[in-house]
C-alpha positions as a Markdown table, in Angstrom:
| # | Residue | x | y | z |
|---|---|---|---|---|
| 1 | Unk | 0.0 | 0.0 | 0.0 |
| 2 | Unk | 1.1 | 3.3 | -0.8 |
| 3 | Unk | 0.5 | 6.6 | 1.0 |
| 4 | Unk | 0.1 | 9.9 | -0.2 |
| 5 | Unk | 1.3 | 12.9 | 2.6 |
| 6 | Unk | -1.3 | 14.0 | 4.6 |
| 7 | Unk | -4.0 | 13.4 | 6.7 |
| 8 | Unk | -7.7 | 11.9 | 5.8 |
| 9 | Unk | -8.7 | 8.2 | 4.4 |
| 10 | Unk | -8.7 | 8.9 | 1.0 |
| 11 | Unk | -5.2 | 9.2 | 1.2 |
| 12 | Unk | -4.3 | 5.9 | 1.5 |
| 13 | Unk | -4.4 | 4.3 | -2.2 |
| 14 | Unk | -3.5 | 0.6 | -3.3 |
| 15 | Unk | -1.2 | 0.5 | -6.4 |
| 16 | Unk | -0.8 | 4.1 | -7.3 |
| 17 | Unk | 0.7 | 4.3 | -10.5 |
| 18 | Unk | 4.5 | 5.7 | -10.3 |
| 19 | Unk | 5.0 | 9.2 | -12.5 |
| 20 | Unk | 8.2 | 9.2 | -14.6 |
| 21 | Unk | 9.1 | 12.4 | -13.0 |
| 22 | Unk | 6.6 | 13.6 | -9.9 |
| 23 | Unk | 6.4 | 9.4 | -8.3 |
| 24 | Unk | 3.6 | 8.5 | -6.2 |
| 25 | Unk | 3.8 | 11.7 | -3.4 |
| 26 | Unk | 1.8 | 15.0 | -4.1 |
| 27 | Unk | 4.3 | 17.6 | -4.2 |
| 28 | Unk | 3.8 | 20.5 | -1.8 |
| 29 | Unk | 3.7 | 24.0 | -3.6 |
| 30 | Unk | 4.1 | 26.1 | -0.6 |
| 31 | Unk | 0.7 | 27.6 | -1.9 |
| 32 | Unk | -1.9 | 28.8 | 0.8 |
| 33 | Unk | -4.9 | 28.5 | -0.7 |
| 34 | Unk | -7.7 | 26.1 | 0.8 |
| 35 | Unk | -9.2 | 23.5 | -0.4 |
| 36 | Unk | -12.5 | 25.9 | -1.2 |
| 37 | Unk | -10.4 | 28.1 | -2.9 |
| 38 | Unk | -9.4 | 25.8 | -5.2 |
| 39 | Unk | -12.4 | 23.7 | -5.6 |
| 40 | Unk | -14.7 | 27.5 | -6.5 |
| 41 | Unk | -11.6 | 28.5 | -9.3 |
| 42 | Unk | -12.7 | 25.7 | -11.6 |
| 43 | Unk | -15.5 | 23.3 | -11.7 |
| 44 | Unk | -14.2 | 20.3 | -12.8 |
| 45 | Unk | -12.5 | 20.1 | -8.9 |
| 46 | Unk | -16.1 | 19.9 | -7.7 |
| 47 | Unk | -16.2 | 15.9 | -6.7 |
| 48 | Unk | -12.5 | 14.9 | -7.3 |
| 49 | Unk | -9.8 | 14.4 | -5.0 |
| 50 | Unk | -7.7 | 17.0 | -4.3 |
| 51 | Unk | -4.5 | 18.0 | -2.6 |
| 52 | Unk | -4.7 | 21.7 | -1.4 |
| 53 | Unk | -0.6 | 21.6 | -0.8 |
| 54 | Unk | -0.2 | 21.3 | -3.8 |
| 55 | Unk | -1.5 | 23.8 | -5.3 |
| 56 | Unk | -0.2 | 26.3 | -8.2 |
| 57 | Unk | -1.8 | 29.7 | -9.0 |
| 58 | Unk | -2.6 | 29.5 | -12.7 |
| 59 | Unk | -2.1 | 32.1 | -15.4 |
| 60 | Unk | -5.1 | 33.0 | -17.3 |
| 61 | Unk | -3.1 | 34.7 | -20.0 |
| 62 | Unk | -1.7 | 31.4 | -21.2 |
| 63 | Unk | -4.6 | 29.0 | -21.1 |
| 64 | Unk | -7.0 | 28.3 | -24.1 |
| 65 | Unk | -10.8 | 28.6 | -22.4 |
| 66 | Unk | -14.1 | 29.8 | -24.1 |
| 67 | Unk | -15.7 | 31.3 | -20.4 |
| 68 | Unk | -13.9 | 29.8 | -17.1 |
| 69 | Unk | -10.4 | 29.4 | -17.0 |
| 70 | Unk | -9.0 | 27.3 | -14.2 |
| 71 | Unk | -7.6 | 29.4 | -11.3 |
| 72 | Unk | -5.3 | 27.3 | -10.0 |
| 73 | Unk | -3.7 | 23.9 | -10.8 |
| 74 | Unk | -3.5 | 21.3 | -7.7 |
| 75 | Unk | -2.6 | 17.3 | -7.3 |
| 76 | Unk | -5.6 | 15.2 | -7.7 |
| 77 | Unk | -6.5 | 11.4 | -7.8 |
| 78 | Unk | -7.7 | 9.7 | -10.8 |
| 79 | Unk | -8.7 | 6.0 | -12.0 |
| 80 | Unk | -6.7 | 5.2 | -15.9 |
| 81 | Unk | -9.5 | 4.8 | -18.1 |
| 82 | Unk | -7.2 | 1.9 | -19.8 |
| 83 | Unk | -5.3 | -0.2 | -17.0 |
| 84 | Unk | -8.0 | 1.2 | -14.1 |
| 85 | Unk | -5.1 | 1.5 | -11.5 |
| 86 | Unk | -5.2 | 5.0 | -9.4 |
| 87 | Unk | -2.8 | 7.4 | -10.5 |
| 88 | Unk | -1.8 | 11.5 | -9.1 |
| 89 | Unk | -2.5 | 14.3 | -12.4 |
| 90 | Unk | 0.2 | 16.8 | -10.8 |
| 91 | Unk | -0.4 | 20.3 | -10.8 |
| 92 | Unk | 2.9 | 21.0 | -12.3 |
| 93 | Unk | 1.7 | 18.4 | -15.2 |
| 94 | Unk | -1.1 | 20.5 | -15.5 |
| 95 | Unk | 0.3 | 23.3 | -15.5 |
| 96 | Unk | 2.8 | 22.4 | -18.5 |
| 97 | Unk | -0.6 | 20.9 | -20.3 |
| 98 | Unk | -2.6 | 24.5 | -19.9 |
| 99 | Unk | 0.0 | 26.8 | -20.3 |
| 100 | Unk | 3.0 | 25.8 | -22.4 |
| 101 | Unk | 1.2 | 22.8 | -24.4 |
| 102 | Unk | -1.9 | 25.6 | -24.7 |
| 103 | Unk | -4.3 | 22.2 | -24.0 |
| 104 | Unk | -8.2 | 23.4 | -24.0 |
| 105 | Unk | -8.4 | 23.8 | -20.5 |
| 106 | Unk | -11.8 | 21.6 | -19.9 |
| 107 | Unk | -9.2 | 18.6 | -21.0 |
| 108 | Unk | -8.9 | 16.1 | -18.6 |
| 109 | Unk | -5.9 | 13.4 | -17.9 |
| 110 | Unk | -8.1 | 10.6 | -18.2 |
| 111 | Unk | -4.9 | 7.7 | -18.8 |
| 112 | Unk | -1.7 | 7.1 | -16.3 |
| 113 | Unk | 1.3 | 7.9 | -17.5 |
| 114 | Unk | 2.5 | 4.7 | -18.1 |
| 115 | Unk | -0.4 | 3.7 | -20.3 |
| 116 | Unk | 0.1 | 7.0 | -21.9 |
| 117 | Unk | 3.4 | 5.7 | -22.8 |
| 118 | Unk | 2.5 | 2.4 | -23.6 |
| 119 | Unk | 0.1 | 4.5 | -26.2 |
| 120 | Unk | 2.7 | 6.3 | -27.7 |
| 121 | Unk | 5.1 | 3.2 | -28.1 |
| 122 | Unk | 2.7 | 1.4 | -29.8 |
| 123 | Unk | 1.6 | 4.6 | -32.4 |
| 124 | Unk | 5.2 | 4.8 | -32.9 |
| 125 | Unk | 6.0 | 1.1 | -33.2 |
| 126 | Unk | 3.2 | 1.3 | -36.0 |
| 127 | Unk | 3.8 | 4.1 | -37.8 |
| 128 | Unk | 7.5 | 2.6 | -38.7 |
| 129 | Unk | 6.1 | -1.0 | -39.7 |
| 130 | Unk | 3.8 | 0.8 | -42.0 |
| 131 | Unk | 6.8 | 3.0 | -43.4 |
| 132 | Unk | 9.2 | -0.1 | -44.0 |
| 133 | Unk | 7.3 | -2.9 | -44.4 |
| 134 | Unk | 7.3 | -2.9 | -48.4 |
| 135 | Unk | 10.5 | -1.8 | -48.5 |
| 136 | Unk | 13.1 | -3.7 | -50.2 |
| 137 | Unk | 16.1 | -1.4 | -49.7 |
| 138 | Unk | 16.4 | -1.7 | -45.5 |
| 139 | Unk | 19.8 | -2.1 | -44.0 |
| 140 | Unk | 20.4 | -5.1 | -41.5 |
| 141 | Unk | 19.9 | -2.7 | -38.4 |
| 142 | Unk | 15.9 | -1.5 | -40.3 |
| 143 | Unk | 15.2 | -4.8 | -40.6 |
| 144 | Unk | 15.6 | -6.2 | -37.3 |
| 145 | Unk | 14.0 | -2.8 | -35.9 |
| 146 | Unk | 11.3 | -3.9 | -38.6 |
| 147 | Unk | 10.8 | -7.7 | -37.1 |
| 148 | Unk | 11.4 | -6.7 | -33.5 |
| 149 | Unk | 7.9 | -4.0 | -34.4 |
| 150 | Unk | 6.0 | -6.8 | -36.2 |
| 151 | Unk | 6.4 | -8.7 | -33.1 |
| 152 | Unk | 5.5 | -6.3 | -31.0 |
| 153 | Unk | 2.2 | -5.4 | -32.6 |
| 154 | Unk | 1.3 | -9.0 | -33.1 |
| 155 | Unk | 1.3 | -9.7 | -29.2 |
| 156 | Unk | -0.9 | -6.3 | -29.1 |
| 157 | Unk | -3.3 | -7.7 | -31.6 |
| 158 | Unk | -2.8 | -5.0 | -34.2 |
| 159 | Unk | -1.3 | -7.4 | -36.6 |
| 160 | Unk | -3.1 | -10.6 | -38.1 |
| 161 | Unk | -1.6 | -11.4 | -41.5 |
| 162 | Unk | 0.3 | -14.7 | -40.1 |
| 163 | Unk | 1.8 | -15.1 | -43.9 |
| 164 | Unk | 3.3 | -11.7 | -43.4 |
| 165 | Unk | 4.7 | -12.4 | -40.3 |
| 166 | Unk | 6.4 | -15.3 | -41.5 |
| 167 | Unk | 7.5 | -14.1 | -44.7 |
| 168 | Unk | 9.6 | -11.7 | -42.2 |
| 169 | Unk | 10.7 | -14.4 | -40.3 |
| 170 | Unk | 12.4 | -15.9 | -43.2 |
| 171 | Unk | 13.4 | -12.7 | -44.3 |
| 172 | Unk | 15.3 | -12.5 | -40.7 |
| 173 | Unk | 16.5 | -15.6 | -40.8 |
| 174 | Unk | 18.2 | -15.3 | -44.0 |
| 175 | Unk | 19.9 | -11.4 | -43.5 |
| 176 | Unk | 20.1 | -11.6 | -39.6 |
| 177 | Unk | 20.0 | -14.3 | -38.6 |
| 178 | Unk | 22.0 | -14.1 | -35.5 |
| 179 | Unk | 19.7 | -10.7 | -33.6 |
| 180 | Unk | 17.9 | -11.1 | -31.1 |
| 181 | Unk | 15.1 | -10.2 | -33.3 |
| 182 | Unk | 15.2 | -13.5 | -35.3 |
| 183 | Unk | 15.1 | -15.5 | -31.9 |
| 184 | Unk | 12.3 | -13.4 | -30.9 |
| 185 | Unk | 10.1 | -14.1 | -34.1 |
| 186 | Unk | 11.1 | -17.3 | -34.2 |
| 187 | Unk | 10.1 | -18.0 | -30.8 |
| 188 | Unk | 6.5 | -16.4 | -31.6 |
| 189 | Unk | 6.0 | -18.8 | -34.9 |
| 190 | Unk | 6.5 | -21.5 | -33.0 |
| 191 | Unk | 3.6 | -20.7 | -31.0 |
| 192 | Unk | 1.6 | -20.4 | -33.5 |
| 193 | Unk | 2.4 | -23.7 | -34.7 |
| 194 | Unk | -0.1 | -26.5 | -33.4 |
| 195 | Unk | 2.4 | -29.2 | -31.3 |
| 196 | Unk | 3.5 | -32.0 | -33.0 |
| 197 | Unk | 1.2 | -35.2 | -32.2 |
């Protein structure tokens, strides 16, 4: 169990998801405005969890709103929409989102950061299949960055052409066949193999 400073029950939070940079702890601000405060500068704070500690006095200059802007940014709890685990949107993430990003400001964090990384690998990871897959001219390093993504997104489910998949294999086998990216195919064709009787 891990526990997020302060006082009151709703502190306490099974498997928060870890931030890259902020971790697991809200980070104090040395703001003084109260928990009202906070909650009257935006309505989307209404019936979320927040941290009043944490809070950062926002810049209404640099936010993209159509009527309310939000008045201050503060550490609250969320659920990922995607892996369901609890996770801390930090007021200094929101901050960046609102102000430097120019985010609308009624945007909410609705996925942990390491889904919203998982999210971004795979986008990426597909994006370059698509871009050298047909490709006939890849060196021996593009290739096995090629198999090692076709491998990838056939464990994710994006990929089901199982003739394509070993047409790479064989491709692998015959131009790298020592990288860790042959093994790796290799070792997911013969899973997909029915077992000898």
């Amino acid at each position: 169990m891990k526990h997020v400073p302060g006082s009151g029950p709703e502190r306490d939070v099974l498997d928060l998801v870890p931030h890259p940079r902020y971790g697991t702890a809200v980070v104090p601000s040395g703001c003084t405005a109260t928990a009202e405060d906070i909650r009257s500068s935006f309505y989307g704070y209404s019936d979320r969890t927040i941290y009043p500690e944490s809070a950062i006095l926002a810049d209404f200059s640099r936010q993209n709103f159509t009527t309310f802007p939000r008045g201050y940014y503060v550490d609250m709890l969320a659920v990922c929409r995607t892996c369901a685990r609890p996770f801390l949107f930090f007021a200094r993430e929101q901050k960046y989102w609102y102000e430097d990003l120019h985010f609308y400001i009624d945007t909410d964090c609705v996925h942990c950061s390491a889904c919203r990384a998982a999210s971004h690998e795979h986008r990426d990871r597909l994006r370059r299949y698509a871009e050298h897959v047909g490709r006939d001219d890849l060196d021996l390093n593009q290739l096995a960055i090629l198999v090692g993504d076709a491998v990838f997104l056939w464990q994710a489910g994006t990929l089901h052409d199982e003739q394509k998949l070993r047409w790479l294999r064989n491709l692998a086998r015959r131009r790298i066949p020592q990288d860790r990216a042959t093994a790796s195919i290799d070792r997911l064709i013969a899973g997909l193999d029915p077992a000898p009787r």
